[in-house]
N, C-alpha and C positions, 0 to 999 in steps of 0.2 A: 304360767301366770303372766298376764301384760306391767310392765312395770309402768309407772305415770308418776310423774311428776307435778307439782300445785305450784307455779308462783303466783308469789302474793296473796299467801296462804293466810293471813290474820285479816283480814277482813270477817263480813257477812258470808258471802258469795263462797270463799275460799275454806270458811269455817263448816259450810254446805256441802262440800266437795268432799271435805273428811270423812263427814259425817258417813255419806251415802257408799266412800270407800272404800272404807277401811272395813263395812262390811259386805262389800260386792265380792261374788265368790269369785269370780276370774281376773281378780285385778289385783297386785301390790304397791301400795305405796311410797315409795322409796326416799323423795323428798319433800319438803314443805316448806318453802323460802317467805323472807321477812326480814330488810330491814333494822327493822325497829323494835323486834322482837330476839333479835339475834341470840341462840344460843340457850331459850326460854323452852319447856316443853309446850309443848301443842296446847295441851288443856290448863296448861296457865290461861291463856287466852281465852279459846273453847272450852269452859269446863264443862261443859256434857260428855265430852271425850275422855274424862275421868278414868281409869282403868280400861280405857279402850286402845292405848296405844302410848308408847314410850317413845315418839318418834319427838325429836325438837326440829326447832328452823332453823334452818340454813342458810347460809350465805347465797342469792340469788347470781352471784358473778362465781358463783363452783357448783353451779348445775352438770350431774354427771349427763352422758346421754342414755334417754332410754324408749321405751314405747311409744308412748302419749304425753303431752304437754298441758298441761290448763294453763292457761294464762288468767287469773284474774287480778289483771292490774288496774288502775285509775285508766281513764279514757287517755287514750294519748300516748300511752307508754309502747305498748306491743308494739305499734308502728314503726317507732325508732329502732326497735332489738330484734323486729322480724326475718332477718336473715342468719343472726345468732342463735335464734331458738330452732329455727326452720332445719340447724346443722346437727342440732343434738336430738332431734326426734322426728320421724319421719309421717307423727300426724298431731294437730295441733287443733288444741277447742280453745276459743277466745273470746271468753266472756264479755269485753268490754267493745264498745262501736265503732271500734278503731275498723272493723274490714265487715262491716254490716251494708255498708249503702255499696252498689254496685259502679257508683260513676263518682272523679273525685271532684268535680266542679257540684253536687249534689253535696257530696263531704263539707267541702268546702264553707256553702252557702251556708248550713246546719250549724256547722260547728265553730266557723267565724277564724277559720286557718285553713292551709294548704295543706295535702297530707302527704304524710313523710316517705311513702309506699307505695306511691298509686298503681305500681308495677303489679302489686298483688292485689289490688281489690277481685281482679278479675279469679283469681286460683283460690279465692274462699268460695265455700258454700254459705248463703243464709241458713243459720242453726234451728229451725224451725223445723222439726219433720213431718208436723201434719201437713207443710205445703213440701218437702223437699225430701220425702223419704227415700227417693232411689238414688237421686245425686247425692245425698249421704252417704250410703252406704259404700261408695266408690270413692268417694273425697279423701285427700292426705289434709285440707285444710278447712275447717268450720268457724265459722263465725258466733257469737254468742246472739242473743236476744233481747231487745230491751224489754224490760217488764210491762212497762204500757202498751208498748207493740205488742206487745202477744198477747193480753189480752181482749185489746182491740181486734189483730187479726182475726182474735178465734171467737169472737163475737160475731165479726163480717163473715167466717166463710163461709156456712149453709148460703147465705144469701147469697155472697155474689158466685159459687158456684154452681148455684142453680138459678140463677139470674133473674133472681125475685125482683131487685131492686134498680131503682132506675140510679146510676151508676156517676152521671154526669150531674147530677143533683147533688146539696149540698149535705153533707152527712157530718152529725154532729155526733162526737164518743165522750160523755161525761164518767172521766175516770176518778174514781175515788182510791186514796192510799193510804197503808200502811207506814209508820216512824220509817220502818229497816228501810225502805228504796233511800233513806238519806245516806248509807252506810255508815260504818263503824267509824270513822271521825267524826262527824257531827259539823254542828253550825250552830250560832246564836238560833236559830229557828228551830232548828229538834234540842235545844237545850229543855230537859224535861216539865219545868215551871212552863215555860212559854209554848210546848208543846202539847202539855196535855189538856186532854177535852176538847180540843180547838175540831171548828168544821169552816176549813181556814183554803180560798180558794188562791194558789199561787201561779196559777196558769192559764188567762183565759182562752189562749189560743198561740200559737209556734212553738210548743212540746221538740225539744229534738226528736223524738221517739214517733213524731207526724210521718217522717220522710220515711220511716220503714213502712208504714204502712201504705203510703202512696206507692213506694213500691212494690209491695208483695201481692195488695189484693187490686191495685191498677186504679184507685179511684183519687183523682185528682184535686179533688173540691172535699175534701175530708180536714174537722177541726177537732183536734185533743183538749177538752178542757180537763185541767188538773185540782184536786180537791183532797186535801189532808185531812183524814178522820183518826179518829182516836186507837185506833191499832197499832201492834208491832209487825205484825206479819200480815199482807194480804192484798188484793185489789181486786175492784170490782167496776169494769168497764158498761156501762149503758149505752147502747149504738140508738140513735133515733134518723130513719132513712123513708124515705119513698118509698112503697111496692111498686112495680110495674103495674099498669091497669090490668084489671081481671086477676090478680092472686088471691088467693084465696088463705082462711087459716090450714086449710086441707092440704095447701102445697107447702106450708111452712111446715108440718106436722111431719111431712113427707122429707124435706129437705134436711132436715135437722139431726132425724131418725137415721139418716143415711152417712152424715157426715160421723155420728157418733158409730155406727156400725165399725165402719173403717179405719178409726182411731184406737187404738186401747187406752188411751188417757184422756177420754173426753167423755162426758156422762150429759145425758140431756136430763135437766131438773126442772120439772111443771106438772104440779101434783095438782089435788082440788082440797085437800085438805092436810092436815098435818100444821109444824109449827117451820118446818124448811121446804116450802111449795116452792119457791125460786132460789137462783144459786145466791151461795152463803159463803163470803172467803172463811168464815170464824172456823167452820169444818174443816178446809183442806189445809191447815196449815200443817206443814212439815209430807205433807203431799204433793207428790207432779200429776195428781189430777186436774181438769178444770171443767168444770159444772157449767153448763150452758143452759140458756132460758129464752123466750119470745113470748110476744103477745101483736095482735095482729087489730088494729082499727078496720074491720071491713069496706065504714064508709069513707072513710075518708084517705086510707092507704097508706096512715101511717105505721111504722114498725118498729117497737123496739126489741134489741136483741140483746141478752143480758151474758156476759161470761167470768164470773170468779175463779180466782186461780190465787197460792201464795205466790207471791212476788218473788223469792228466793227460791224458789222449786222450780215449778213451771215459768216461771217469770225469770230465770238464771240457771243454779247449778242443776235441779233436778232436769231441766232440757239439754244441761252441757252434757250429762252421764249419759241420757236417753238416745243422744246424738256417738257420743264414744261405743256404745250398745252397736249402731247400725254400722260403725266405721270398721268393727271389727269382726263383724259377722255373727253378735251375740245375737239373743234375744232381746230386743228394745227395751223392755219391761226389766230385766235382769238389773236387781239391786233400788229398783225402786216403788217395790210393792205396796209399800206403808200408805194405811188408806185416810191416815187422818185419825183426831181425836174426837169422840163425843162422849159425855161433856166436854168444853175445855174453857 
């Protein structure tokens, strides 16, 4: 069995990590660090974990060493302790955007500091494996994901990897979200009076989560707008881009088809009837599925690409497992089968 360890275990993200854990068959749990929880069982916190596990949290500074590492700390932390954890485990999945961007003047600019690390941006892997499944599987270090990012990436890639879309054009991704992306502390803004019902726009454009995707899929001129809907779990990215002249719906049909071929977590959703004909977050939550969708203006070459995914699954820990899967030579899929609820 691989032992792994969770800092920063009482969050969302870390509360995710348990969850999908504690019942992976090749994996042991060994610690669950916190804080502010010091000394509490798990499912005080999590109580979904209810008779799932007697394990409590631990003091973060008596991490034993073991297999694997989760980091899911606040932004900013791992970079400070990334030579202390790098000592007790010889491979590390790091939920937070501390080693996401590849250059630290990009870090920099994004995140409005110097970073504490820049040594290692370079020895992380981007934790995305629909773009980075081989260099996964060889990596001692992975990066996490932001949830915008990835839905947005995985909206963009049929397109720009069949280079439907004209690329230097300006590409606009209206992202809708779910309460959780605020995590488990909270703010006057997810205070639940002030948050519920609201379709409440807090981002019209410099998302930190912009600069992974300029990164990943190479398109320069790309804006994130951010938009809080009435959920707890989910997001739903809308890509609106250019076709190259002469695309056709036939080569999005083609393109799409292919990308999902090659993923086992990616499902193409465009039906002509039913009540879920385009992707729906309300389905996948508590899934690392994500539902991908199009529609194609013939005359005029506009296109939008739709991708839903839970924000805490495919958008976090179900990509941080999916990622530990390739690192170790598992099955990718191993521990993340769960296909969603309907109803829910």
């Amino acid at each position: 069995m691989t032992r792994v360890s969770i800092v920063g275990a009482s969050g969302y993200t870390g509360g995710e990590l348990l969850r999908i854990l504690l019942d992976h068959p090749a994996v042991e749990v060994v610690q669950a660090t916190s804080r502010s929880h010091l000394g509490e069982y798990v499912y005080q916190v999590h109580p979904n974990l209810r008779k799932r596990t007697t394990l409590k949290f631990s003091d973060p500074e008596q991490l034993e060493p073991v297999d694997v590492i989760f980091l899911a700390l606040p932004h900013g932390q791992a970079q400070r302790k990334i030579e202390q954890y790098a000592a007790l485990a010889p491979r590390i999945v790091d939920l937070s955007a501390d080693f996401r961007l590849r250059d630290a003047a990009t870090y920099e600019k994004w995140y409005g500091e110097p970073h504490a690390a820049p040594q290692w941006l370079s020895k992380f892997v981007y934790g995305l494996p629909e773009l980075h499944r081989a260099e996964i599987r060889s990596a001692h270090y992975v990066s996490g994901v932001g949830c915008n990012a990835t839905a947005a990436n995985l909206a963009l890639l049929p397109l720009v990897k069949a280079n439907l879309i004209e690329s230097e054009q300006p590409i606009i991704v209206e992202i809708k979200v779910g309460s959780s992306e605020g995590g488990a502390e909270g703010n006057p803004g997810t205070h639940h009076p002030e948050r519920s019902s609201v379709i409440r726009t807090f981002s019209s454009f410099g998302h930190r989560h912009t600069a992974e995707v300029m990164q990943e899929m190479g398109v320069p001129n790309v804006v994130l707008t951010m938009t809080s809907v009435d959920l707890v779990r989910g997001a739903l990215a809308t890509v609106h881009a250019q076709a190259r002249p002469g695309v056709t719906t036939k080569d999005l049909w083609k393109a799409y088809r292919a990308v999902v071929a090659e993923h086992p977590f990616l499902r193409l959703v465009k039906e002509q009837r039913g009540i879920y004909r385009v992707p729906e977050p309300k389905i996948l939550a508590g899934s690392n599925y994500a539902d991908l969708g199009f529609d194609l203006d013939e005359s005029t070459g506009h296109v939008v690409s739709i991708c839903a995914i839970d924000n805490l699954m495919k958008g976090a820990s179900g990509t941080a497992v999916q990622c530990m899967n390739l690192m170790l030579g598992l099955e990718e899929t191993t521990g993340l089968e769960f296909s969603g609820l309907h109803p829910i």
